[in-house]
N, C-alpha and C positions, 0 to 999 in steps of 0.2 A: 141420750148419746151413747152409754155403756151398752144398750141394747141393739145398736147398729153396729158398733165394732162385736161385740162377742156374739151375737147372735150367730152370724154368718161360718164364726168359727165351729161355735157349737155345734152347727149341722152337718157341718164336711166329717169333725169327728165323729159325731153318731155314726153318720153315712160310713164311715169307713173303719168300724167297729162291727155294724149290721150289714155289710157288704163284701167285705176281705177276700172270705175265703170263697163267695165265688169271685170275685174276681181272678183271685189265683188262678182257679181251674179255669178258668174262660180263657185267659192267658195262657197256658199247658196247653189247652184244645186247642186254639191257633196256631203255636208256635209246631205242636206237632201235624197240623194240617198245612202248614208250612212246609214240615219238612218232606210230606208223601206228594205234595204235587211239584215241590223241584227235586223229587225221585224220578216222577213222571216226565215232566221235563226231560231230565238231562236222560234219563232211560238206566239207570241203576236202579237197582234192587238189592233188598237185603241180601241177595243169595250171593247175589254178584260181589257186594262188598266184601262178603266172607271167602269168598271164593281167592278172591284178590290177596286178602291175610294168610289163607293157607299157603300160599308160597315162600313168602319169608318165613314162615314156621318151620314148614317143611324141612326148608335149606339152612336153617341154624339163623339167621340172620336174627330174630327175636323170640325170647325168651318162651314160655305156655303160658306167662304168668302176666305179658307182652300183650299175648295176643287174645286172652279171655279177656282183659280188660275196653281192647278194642273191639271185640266181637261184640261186648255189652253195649257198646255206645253206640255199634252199628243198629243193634238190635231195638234199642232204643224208639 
């Protein structure tokens, strides 16, 4: 009986001791394969997104310190 209840525990933990970190990265690869085909989609591009920030910079409306931050995420 202890061997059907813990057993099954036992494995999922192995399994996700010996498994983790790719799963991370496999997660990271889709999410950012996510993010280039609704770039493609919608038809933005990094250039475009920065493009769009340099104007509020430009015109004082946000900080440098503003807009490196959102540049990175663009860039991302």
């Amino acid at each position: 009986m202890i061997v059907l209840v813990v057993f099954p525990y036992l494995g999922v933990f192995i399994y996700l001791i010996s498994q983790g970190r790719g799963m991370a990265q496999r997660n990271s690869r889709r999410a950012q394969q996510a993010r280039e085909e609704l770039r493609h989609v919608v038809g933005f591009s990094a250039a475009d997104e920065i493009e769009k920030l340099e104007r509020p910079k430009n015109s004082g409306t946000i900080s440098y310190e503003e807009y490196s931050r959102l540049r990175a995420r663009v860039v991302q």
